[in-house]
C-alpha positions in Angstrom: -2.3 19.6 -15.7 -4.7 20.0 -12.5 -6.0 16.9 -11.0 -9.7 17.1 -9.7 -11.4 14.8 -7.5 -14.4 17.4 -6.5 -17.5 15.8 -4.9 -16.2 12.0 -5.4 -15.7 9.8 -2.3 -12.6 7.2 -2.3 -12.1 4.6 0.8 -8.4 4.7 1.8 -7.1 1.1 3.5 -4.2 1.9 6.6 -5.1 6.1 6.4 -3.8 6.7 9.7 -0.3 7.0 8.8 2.0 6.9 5.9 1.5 6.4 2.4 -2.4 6.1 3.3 -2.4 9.0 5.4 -0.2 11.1 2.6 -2.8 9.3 -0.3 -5.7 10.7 2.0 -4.4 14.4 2.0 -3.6 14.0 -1.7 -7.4 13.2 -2.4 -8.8 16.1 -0.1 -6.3 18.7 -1.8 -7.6 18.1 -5.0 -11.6 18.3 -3.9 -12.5 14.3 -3.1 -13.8 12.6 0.5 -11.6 10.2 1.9 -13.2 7.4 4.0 -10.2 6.6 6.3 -9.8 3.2 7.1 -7.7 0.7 9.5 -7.0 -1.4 12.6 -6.2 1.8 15.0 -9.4 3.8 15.4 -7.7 6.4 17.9 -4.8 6.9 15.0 -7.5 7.3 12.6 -9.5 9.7 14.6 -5.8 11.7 15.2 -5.6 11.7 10.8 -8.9 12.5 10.0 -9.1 15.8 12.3 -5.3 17.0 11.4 -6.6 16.4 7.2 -10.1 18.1 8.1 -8.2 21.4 10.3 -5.0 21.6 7.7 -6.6 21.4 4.2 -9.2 22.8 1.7 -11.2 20.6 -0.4 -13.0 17.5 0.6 -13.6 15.8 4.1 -12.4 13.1 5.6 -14.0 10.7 8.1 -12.8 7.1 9.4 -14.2 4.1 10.2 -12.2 1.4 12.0 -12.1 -2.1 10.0 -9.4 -5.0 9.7 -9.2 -5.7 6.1 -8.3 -9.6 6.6 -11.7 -9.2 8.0 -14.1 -9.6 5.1 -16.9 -9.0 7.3 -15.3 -5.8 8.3 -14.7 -4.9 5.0 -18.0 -5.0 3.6 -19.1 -2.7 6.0 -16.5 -0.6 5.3 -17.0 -0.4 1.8 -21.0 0.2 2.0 -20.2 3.1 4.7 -18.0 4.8 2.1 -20.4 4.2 -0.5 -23.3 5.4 1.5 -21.5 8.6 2.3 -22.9 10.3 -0.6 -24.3 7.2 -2.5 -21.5 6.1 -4.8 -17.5 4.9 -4.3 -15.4 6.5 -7.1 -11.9 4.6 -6.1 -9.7 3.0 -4.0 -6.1 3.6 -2.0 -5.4 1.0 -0.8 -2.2 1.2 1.4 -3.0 -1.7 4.2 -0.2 -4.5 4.6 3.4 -5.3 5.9 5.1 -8.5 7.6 5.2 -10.1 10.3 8.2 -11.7 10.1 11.8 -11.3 8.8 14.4 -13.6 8.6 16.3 -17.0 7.0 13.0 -18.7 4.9 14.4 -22.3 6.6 13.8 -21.0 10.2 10.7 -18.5 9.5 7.7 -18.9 11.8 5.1 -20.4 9.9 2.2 -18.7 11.9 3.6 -15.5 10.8 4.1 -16.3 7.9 0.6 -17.2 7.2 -0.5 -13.8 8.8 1.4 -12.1 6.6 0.0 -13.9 3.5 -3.4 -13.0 5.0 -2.7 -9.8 5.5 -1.2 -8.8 1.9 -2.7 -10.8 0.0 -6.4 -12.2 1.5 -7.2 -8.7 2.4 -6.5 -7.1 -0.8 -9.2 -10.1 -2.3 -11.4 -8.8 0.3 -11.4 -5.3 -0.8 -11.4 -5.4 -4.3 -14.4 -8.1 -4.2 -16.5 -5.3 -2.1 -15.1 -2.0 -4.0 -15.4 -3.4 -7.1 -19.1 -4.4 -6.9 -19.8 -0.5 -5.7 -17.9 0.5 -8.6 -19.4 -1.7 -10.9 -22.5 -0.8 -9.6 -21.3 3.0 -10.0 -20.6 3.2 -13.7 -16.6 2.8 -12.9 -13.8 3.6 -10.6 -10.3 3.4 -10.1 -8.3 1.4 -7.3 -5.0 2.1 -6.1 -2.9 -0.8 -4.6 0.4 0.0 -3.2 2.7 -2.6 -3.5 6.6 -2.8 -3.4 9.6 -2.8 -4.4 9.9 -6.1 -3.1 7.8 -7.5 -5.5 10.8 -7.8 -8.5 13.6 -7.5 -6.7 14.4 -10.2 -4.3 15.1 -9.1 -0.7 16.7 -12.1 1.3 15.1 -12.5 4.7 12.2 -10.4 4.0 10.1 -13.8 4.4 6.5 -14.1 3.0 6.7 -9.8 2.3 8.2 -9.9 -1.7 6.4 -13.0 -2.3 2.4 -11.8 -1.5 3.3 -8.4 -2.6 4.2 -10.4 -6.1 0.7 -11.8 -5.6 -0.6 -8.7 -4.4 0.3 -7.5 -8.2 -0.9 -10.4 -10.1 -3.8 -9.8 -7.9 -4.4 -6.1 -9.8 -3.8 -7.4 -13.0 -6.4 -9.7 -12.6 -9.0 -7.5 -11.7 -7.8 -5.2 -14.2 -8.4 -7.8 -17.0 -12.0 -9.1 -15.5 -13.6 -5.2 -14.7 -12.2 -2.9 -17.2 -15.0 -3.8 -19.7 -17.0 -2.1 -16.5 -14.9 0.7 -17.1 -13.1 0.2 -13.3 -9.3 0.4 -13.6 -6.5 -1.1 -11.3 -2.8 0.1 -11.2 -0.7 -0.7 -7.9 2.8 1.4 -7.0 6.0 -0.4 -6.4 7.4 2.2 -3.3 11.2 2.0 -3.0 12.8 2.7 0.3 10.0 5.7 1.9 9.9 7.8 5.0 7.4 6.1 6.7 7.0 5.2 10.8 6.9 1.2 9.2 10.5 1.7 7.7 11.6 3.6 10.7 14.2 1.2 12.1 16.3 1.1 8.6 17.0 5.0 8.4 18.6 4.5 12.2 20.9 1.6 11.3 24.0 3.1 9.1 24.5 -0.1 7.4 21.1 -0.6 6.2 20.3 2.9 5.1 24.2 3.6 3.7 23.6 -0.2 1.5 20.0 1.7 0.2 21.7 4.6 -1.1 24.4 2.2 -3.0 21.0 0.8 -4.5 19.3 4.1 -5.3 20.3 5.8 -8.5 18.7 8.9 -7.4 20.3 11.0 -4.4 17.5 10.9 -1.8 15.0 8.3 0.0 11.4 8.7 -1.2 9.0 10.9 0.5 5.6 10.2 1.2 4.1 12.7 -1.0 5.8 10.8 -4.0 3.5 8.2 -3.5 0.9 10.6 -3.0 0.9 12.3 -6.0 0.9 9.4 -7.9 -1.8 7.6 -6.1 -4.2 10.7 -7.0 -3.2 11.0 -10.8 -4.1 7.5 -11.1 -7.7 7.9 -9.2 -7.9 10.6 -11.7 -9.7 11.3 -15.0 -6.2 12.2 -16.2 -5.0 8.5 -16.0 -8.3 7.0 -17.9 -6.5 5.0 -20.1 -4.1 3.3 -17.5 -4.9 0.4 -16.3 -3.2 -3.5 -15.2 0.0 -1.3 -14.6 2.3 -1.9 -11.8 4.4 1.3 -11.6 7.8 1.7 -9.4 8.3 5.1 -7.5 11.7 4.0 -5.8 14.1 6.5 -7.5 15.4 3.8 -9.9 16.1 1.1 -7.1 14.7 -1.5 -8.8 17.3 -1.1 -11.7 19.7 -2.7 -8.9 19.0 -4.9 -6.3 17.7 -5.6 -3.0 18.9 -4.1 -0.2 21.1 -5.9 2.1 20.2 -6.4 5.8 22.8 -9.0 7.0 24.4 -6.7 9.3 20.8 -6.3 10.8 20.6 -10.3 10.6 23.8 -11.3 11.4 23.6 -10.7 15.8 20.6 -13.1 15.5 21.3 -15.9 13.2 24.8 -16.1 12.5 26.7 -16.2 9.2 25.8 -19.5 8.9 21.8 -19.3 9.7 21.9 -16.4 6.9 22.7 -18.8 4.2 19.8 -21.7 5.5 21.8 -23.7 8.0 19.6 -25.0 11.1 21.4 -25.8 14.1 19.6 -29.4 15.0 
């Protein structure tokens, strides 16, 4: 089955690294623009010229934009539609936390940030995209979500709960725009190679406690994402839509991962399981 993208334009959320970097290259490989977008505009620049030098296909340009910035992301979305006059899709790949640790001594601040940042700025974007889209005949957005989103992961703080949201999210607009022929799916990554996730592949008992998880033998690569993302933007996935899929090598069969021994040096045994020290 070849995927084609030729001559369609697609705005890509957090393309200067990672899973939206990878999504980006996915696009331009199989003949679609990629409109990078994020907080970093020197780590966008950086992308955009090593995905212009190092692959056929489309182009890619960037435009720096914070999506828990609605203004921001309006113009981000009418710069990618502008491009050449209409927005076919969506990767969007912005989002993290802010905070880890016991949920009785999280910082609310950070908390909230985080919240804003998964959940607020995925309203944002599908608001804006979806109008163009609408506007456009159709589309197809990409969320990525996580693994974190079904499977609990203790101390992760507000990161599984608004990426569950971040899912509902999808589904919702799934539901409200498919009679506008615009389709929503989000990913469920599993443990990937990326610079956010860094720290875990250097700590033995983390990464070692992820493999105990995992049914298959290896971590996920960016490209697994990738390849996913761009069958889903695709004609070839026209009649998926409202799905969350998992690309985690069959983690999510298991559990969580745990992170006590991570944990452990700053809250004690006891902190771990909610005690406060008055």
């Amino acid at each position: 089955m070849e995927l084609s993208l030729k001559d369609r334009t697609y705005l890509v959320t957090g393309g200067g690294s990672g899973i939206g970097k990878g999504a980006a290259a996915a696009i331009v490989a199989a003949g679609g623009n990629a409109l990078l977008i994020g907080r970093n505009a020197d780590k966008l620049s950086a992308a955009a010229d090593e995905l212009n030098a190092g692959l056929a296909g489309g182009e890619v340009r960037y435009e720096p934009a914070d999506v828990t910035n609605e203004d921001e992301v309006r113009r981000a979305v009418d710069a990618a539609t502008a491009w050449h006059g209409r927005l076919h899709g969506v990767v969007h790949s912005a989002g993290g936390s802010l905070t880890i640790g016991p949920i009785t001594q999280i910082d609310s601040e950070l908390w909230r940030q985080t919240v804003d940042l998964n959940v607020n700025g995925t309203m944002y974007l599908i608001k804006h995209a979806g109008r163009e889209m609408v506007r456009g005949g159709g589309g197809s957005f990409v969320g990525i979500s996580s693994i974190a989103s079904t499977n609990t992961h203790r101390w992760f703080g507000a990161y599984g709960v608004s990426k569950a949201a971040f899912d509902h999210l999808i589904k919702l607009a799934a539901d409200e725009l498919g009679p506008s022929s615009v389709r929503f799916n989000s990913i469920r990554p599993g443990l990937t190679r990326t610079e956010m996730v860094g720290p875990v592949f250097e700590l033995p008992a983390a990464s070692e406690d992820y493999k105990a998880c995992t049914p298959m033998p290896r971590f996920g690569e960016v490209e697994d994402i990738a390849n996913l993302a761009a069958f889903l933007l695709s004609d070839a996935a026209g009649w998926i839509t409202g799905q969350s899929i998992g690309v985690d090598g069959g983690h999510s069969l298991r559990r969580g991962p745990d992170i006590s021994a991570m944990l452990e040096p700053l809250y004690g045994v006891d902190g771990l399981r909610g005690v406060v020290a008055e």
